[in-house]
C-alpha positions as CSV (number, residue, x, y, z in Angstrom):
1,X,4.9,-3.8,6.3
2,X,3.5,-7.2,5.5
3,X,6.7,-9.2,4.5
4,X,7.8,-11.4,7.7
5,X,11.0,-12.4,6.1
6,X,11.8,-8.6,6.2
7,X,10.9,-7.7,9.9
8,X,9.8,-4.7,10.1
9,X,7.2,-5.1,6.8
10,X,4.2,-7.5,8.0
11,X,3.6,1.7,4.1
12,X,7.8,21.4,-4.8
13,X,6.9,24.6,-4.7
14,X,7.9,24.6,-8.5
15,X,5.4,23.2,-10.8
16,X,7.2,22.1,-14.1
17,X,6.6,24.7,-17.2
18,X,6.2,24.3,-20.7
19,X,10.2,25.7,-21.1
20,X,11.1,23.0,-18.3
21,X,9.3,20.7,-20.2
22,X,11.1,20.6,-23.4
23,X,14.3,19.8,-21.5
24,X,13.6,16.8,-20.2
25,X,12.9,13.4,-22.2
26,X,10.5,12.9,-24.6
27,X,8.1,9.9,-25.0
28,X,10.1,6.8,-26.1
29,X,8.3,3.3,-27.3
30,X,9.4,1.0,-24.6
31,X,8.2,-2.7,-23.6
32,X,7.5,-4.1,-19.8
33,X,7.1,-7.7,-19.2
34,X,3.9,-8.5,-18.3
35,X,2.3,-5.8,-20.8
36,X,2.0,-7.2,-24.5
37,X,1.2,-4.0,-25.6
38,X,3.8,-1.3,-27.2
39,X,3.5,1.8,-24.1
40,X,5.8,5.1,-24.2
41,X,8.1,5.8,-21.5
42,X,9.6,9.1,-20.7
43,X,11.2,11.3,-17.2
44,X,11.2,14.6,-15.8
45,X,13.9,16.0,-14.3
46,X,12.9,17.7,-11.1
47,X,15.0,19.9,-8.0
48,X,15.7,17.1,-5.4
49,X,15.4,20.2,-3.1
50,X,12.2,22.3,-4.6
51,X,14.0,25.9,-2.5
52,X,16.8,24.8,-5.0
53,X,15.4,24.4,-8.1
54,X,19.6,24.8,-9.1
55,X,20.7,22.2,-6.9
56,X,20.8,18.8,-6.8
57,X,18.1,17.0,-9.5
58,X,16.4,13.5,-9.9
59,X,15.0,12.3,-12.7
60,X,11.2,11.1,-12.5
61,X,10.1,8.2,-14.5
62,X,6.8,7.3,-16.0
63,X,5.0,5.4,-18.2
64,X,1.9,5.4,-20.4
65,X,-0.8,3.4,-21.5
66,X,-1.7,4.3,-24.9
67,X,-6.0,5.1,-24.8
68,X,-6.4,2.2,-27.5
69,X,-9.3,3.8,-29.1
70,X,-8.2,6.7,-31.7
71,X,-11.2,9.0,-30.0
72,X,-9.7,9.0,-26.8
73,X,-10.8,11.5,-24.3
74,X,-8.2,14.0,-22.3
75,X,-8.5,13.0,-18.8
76,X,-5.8,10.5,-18.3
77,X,-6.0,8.3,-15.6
78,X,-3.1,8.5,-12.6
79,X,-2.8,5.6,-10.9
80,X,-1.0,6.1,-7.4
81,X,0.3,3.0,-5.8
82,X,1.0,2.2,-2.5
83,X,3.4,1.2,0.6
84,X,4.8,3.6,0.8
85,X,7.5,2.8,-1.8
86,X,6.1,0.3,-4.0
87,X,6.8,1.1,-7.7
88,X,3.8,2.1,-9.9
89,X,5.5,0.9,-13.3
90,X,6.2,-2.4,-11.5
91,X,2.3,-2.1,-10.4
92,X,1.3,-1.3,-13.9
93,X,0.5,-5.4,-15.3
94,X,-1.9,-5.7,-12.5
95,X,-3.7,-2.5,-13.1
96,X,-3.4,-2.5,-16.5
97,X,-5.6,-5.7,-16.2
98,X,-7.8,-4.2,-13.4
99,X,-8.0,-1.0,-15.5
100,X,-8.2,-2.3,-19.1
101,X,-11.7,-1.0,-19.9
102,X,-10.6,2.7,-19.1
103,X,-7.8,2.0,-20.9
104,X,-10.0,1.8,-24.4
105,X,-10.2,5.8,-24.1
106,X,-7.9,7.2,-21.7
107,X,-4.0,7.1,-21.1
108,X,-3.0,5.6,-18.4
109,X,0.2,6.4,-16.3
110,X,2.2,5.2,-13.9
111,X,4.4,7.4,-12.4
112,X,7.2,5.7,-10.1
113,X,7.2,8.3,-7.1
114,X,10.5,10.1,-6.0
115,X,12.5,7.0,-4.0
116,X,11.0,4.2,-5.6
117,X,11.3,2.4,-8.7
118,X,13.2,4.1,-11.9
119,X,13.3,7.6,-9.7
120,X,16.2,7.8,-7.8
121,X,14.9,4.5,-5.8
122,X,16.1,4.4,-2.4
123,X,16.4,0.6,-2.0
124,X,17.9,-1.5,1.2
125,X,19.8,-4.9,0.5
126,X,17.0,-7.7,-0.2
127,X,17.6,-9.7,2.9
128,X,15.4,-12.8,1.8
129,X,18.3,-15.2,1.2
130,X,19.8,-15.0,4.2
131,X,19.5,-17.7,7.1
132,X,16.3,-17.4,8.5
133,X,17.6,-16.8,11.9
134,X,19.4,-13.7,10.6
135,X,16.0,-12.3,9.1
136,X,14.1,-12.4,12.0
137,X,16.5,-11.6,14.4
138,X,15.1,-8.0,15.3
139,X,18.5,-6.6,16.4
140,X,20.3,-7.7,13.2
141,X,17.3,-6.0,11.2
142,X,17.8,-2.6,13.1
143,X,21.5,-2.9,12.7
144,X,20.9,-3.7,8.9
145,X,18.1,-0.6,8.3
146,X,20.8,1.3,10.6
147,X,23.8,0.7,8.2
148,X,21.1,0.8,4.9
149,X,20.3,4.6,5.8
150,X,24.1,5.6,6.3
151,X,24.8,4.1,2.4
152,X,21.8,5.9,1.1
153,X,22.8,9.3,2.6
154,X,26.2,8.7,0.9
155,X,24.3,9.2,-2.9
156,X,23.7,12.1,-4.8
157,X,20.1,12.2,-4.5
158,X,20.7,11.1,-0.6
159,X,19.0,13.8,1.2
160,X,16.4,11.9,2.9
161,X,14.6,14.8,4.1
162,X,13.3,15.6,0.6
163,X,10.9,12.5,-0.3
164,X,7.6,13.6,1.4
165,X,4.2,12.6,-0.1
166,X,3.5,17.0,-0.2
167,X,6.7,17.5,-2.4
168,X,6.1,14.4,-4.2
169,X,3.0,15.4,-5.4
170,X,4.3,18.2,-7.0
171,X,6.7,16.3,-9.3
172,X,3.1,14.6,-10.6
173,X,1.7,17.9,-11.2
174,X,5.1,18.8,-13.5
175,X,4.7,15.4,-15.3
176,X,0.7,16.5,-16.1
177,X,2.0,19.3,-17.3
178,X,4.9,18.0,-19.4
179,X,2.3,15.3,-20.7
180,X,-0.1,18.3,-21.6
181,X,-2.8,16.3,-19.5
182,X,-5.3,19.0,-18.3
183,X,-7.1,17.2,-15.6
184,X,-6.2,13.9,-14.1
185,X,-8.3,11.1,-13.1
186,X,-6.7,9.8,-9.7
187,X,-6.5,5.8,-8.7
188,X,-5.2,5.2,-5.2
189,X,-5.0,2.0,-3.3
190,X,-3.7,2.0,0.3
191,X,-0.7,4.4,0.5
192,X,-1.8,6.2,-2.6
193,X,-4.7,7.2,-1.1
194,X,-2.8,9.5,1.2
195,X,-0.9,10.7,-2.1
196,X,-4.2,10.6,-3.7
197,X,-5.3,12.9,-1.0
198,X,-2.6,15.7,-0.9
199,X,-2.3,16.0,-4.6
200,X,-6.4,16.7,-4.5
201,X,-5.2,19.3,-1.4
202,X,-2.7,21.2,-3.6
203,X,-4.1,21.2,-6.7
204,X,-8.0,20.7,-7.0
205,X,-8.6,22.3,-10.2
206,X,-6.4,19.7,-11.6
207,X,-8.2,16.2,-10.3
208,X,-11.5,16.0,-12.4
209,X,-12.4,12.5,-10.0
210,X,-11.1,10.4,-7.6
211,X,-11.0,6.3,-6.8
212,X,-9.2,6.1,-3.2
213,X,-9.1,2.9,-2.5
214,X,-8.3,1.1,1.7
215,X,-7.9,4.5,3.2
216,X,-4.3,5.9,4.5
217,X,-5.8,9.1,5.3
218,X,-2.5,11.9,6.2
219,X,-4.1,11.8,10.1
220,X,-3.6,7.9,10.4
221,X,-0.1,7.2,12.5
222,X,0.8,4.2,10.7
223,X,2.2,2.8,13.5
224,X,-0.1,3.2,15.9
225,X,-3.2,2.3,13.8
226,X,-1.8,-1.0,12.6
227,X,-2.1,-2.4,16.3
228,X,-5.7,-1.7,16.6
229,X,-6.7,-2.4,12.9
230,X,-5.0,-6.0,12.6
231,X,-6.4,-6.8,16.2
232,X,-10.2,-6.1,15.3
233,X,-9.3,-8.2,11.5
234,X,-8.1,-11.3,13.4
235,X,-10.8,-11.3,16.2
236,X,-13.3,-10.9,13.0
237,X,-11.3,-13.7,11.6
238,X,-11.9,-16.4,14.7
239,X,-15.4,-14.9,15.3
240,X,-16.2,-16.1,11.6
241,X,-14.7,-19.5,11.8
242,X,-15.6,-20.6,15.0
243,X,-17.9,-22.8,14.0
244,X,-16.0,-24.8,11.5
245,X,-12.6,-24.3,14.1
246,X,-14.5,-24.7,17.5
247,X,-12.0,-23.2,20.2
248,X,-9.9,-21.6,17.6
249,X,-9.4,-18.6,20.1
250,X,-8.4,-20.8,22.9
251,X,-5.4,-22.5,20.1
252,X,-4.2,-18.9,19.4
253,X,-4.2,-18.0,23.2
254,X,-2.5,-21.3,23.4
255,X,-0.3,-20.2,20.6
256,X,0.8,-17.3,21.8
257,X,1.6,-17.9,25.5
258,X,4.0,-21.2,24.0
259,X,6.6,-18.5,23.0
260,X,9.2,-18.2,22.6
261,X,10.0,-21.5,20.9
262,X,12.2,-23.4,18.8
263,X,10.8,-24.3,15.3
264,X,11.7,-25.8,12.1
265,X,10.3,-24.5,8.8
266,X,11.3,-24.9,5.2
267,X,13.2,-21.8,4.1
268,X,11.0,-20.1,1.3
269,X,13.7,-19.5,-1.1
270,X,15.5,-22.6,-0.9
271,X,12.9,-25.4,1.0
272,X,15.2,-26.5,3.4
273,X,14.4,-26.9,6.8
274,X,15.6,-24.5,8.9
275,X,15.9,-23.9,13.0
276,X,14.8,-20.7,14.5
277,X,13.1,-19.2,17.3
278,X,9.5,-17.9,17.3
279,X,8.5,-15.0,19.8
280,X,5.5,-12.9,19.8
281,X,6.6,-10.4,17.7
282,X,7.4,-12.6,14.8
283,X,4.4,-15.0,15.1
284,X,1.9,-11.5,14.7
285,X,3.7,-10.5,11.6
286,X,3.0,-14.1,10.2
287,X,-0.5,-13.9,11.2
288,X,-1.1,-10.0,9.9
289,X,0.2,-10.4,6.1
290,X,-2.2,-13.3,5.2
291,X,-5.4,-10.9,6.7
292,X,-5.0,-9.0,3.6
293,X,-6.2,-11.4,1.2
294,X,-9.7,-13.1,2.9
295,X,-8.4,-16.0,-0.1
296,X,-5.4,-16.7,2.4
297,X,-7.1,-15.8,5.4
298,X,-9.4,-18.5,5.0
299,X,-6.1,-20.4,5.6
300,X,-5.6,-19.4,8.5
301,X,-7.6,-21.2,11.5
302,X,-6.1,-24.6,10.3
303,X,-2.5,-22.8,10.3
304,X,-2.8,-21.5,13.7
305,X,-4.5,-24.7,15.0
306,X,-1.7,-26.9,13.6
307,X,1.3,-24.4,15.7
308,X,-0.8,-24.6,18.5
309,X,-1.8,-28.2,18.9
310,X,0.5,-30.2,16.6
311,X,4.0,-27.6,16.6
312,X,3.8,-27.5,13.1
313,X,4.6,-23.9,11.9
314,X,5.1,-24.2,8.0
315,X,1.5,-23.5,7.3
316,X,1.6,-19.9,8.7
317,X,5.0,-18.9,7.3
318,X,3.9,-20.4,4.1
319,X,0.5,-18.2,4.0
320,X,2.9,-15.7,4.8
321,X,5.5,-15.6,2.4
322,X,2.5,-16.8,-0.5
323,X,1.6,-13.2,0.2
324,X,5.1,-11.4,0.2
325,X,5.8,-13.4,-3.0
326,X,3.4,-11.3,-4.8
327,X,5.1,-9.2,-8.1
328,X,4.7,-5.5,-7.0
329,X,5.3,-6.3,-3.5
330,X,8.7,-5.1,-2.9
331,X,9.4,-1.8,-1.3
332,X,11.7,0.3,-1.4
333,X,12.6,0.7,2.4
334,X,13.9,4.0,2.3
335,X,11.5,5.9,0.5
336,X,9.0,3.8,3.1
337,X,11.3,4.9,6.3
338,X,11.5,8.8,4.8
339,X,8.0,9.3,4.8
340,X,6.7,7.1,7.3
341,X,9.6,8.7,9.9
342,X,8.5,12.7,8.9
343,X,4.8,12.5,8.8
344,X,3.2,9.6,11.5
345,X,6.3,9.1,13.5
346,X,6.2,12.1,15.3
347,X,2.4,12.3,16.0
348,X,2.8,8.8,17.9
349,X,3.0,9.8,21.4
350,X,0.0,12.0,20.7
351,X,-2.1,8.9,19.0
352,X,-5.3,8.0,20.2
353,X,-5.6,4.8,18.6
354,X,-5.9,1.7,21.7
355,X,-3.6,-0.7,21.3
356,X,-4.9,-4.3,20.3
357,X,-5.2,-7.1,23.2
358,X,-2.2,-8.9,21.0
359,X,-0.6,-6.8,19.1
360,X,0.3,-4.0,21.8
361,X,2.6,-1.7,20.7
362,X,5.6,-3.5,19.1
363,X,4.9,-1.9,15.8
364,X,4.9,1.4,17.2
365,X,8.0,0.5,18.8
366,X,9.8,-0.6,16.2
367,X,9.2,2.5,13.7
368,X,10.1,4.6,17.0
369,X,13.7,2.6,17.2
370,X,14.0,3.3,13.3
371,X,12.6,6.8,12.9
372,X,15.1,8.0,16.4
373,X,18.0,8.4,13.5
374,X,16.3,8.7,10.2
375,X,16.4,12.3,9.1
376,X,12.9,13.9,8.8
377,X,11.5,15.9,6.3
378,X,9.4,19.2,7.0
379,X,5.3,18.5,6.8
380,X,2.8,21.5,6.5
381,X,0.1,21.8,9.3
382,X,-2.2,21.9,6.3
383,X,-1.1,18.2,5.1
384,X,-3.5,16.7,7.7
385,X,-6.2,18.4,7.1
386,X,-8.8,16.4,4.3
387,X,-10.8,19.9,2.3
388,X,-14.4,19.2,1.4
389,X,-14.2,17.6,-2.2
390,X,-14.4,19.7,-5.4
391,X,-15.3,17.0,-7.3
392,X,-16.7,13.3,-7.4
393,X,-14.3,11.0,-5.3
394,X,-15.3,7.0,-5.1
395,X,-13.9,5.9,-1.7
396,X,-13.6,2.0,-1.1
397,X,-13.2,-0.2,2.3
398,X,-13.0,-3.9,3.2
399,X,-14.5,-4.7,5.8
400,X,-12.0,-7.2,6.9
401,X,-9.3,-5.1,6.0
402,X,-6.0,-5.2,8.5
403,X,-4.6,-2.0,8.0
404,X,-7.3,0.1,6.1
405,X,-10.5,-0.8,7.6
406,X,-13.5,0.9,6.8
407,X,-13.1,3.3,10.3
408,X,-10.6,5.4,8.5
409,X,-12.7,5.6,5.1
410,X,-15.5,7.0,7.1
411,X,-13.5,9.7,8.7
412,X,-12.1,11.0,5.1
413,X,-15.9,10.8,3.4
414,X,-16.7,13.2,6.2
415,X,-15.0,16.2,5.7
416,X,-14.7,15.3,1.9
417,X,-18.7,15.5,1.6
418,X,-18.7,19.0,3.8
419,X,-20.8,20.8,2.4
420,X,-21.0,18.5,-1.4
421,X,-22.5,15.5,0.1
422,X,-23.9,14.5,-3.2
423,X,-19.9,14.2,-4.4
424,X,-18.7,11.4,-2.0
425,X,-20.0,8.3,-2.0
426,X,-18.0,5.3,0.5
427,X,-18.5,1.3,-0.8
428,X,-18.1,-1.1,2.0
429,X,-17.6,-4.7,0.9
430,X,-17.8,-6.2,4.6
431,X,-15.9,-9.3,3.9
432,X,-13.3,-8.2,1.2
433,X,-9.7,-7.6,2.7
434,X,-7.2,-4.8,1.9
435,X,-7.9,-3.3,-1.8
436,X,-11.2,-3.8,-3.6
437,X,-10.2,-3.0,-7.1
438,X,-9.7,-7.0,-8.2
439,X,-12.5,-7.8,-6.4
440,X,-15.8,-8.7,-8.3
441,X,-17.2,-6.3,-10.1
442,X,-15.7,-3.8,-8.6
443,X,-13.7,-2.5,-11.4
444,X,-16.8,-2.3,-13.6
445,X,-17.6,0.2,-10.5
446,X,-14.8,2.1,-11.2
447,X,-15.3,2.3,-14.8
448,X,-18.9,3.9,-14.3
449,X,-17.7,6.7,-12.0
450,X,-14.6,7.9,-14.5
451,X,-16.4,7.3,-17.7
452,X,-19.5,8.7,-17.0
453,X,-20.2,12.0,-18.7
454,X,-21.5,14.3,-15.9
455,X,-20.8,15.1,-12.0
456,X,-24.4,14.3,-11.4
457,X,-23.9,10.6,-13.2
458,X,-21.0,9.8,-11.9
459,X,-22.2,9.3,-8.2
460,X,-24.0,7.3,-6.7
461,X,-22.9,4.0,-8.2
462,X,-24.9,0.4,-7.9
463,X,-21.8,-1.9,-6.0
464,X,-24.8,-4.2,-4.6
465,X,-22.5,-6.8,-7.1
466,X,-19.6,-6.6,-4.4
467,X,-21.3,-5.9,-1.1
468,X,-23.0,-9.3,-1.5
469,X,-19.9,-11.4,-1.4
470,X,-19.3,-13.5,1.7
471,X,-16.3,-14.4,3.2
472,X,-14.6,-17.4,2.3
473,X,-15.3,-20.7,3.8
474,X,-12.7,-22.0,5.7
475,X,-9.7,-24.1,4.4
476,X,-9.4,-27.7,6.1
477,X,-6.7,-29.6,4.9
478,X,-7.4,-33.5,4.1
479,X,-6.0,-35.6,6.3
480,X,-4.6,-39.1,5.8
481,X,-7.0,-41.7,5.9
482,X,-10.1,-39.3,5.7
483,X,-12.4,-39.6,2.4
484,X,-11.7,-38.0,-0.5
């Protein structure tokens, strides 16, 4: 959802047994680049179809993070990642840094969800290298999704009916069991809250706390949320710099009523210039991705004023692919299509969100065209419903945050604190942008709450440390002649 070069991207009834358990791999020392350290690597073989536990199987993959400590405590850490369909073993450098103190005593593992990574992935052909005009041209992309999901259906595990975030979950309850784990600690960020979420629906006993982190909560219609979400970032965005970048509004008005246009801009693969046309659609994506990062953000005002005034466009589509080119990044688009297209899709024509001044419904649109075709899983009623909290769960927002904004954070702590408010506590950094788990302190945060001995110490915690941080001053790039 954030990658412009990509289009459309600007997200088990049978619990494995001890018996099951012994079939399926055991731990393995393996290596991952990015990870000095020695980790073990192992899969579980699981009923593509749970009502068929004889049919068709995939194998789940995982990895763990040694506790490095010999006195290590029980309650391995899970971290969830997001999308949907980025790969958590591709995730696990980053969070293995963000994470390392936890890490002394616990396990942690990174369990590539059913669709993406190492378990039966359900990938579409990287499209990055092709001419730019072929990328963005939003026919071409449907046509290439279109002829993506008729190849994936052709596989064994090709049943795209069967890669829900409820049967998913269940294949991370088998692998606690087949790990022996008796009580998880869950990290989320973005998508993986929503996992986060219904694996803390279906098996409560099992979750002993909870870091959910940019909140996808199961209620949220993608789709339909991204329009007003990205709206109120970028109006906060202008708003903010509209001192430094006086009439910065009145350029992106400018902007936007200049399309469709002719452009040149250095492909990002191969930095040579290339000619294609600009229309609305493709201009918000570019805008959207860098709103995730306030770092990149800050970019922004001189990018949009340069389009506008000067008809240079390589500063936005360079913010733009600066983000995309981030390791971890990559989805896999039909794991993201499967479980996008069965649980928001068809709640869209009954979504309340308003559609942003700018942004208007072409995202909604777009999953609409994609989702017509794609086959749809079955979703129980219960899936959308958040249960009070049966233990401590840490729930973090950005304020700035394009697609998770604080709004849906506040919703969740709400019927997670029914009843328990003393077990739910939200941290709103107002200027931090999608994910607050590299920012600041916060991961000392997060350390607190799943190291601390008791309920009653782990909540609330002291984030004053990442609350405090402002935005970013705005970039202004040096211009020839000015002093240095």
């Amino acid at each position: 959802m954030r990658d412009w070069r990509g289009g459309l991207l600007a997200l088990l009834t049978l619990a494995g047994t001890g018996s099951a358990a012994a079939a399926n791999s055991p731990l393995k020392p393996c290596r991952i680049d990015g990870i000095p350290n020695e980790l073990r690597c192992g899969s579980l073989q699981r009923p593509l179809d749970p009502a068929r536990p004889d049919g068709v199987k995939i194998d789940v993959h995982f990895v763990v993070a040694p506790a490095m400590a010999r006195n290590k405590q029980p309650d391995a850490v899970l971290v969830l990642a997001g999308g949907p369909g980025q790969s958590a073993i591709e995730l696990a450098p980053l969070m293995l840094q963000r994470l390392s103190r936890l890490n002394n005593r616990r396990d942690l593992v990174f369990i590539d969800q059913r669709g993406t990574g190492r378990s039966a992935r359900l990938d579409c052909p990287d499209d990055s290298k092709l001419p730019l005009t072929e990328q963005l041209d939003t026919a071409a992309q449907l046509r290439r999704l279109d002829a993506c999901r008729a190849t994936l259906e052709k596989l064994p595990h090709g049943d795209l009916r069967f890669y829900t975030t409820t049967i998913a979950m269940q294949d991370m309850d088998a692998v606690r069991e087949h790990l022996g784990v008796p009580q998880w600690n869950l990290e989320g960020g973005s998508y993986g809250t929503r996992a986060a979420l219904e694996y803390l629906r279906q098996f409560p006993s099992k979750v002993r706390r909870t870091v959910i982190d940019g909140i996808a909560p199961p209620d949220m219609v993608l789709p339909a949320s991204f329009s007003t979400d990205t709206q109120a970032a970028l109006d906060k965005l202008i708003d903010a710099h509209a001192k430094t970048f006086p009439g910065l509004r009145e350029d992106w008005q400018k902007l936007l009523a200049s399309l469709p246009r002719t452009v040149s801009v250095a492909h990002p693969m191969t930095g040579k210039p290339e000619q294609f046309t600009v229309d609305r659609a493709l201009l918000l994506r570019a805008v959207r991705a860098p709103l995730y990062q306030p770092a990149l953000g800050a970019a922004l005002p001189a990018a949009i004023r340069a389009a506008a005034q000067e008809g240079r466009f390589d500063g936005l589509f360079g913010l733009t692919s600066a983000f995309a080119g981030r390791k971890g990044m990559k989805l896999a688009m039909g794991m993201h299509f499967s479980v996008v297209c069965a649980e928001d899709a068809p709640r869209l024509d009954g979504a309340t969100d308003q559609p942003g001044a700018d942004y208007g419904r072409f995202d909604a649109d777009m999953y609409a065209r994609v989702c017509k075709t794609w086959p749809r899983g079955d979703v129980p009623a219960d899936f959308y419903k958040v249960p009070a909290a049966p233990s401590p769960v840490l729930v973090l927002s950005g304020g700035a945050d394009p697609v998770t904004p604080p709004r849906h954070g506040e919703r969740v702590v709400q019927a997670l604190a029914a009843g328990q408010p003393a077990r739910v506590q939200h941290v709103v950094v107002p200027e931090a942008g999608h994910g607050l788990t590299g920012v600041g302190c916060m991961r000392d945060v997060i350390f607190r709450f799943i190291d601390a001995k008791t309920d009653t110490a782990a909540l609330p915690q002291d984030a004053a440390c990442a609350t405090r941080i402002p935005r970013p001053t705005a970039f202004q790039p040096v211009r020839e002649g000015s002093p240095q």
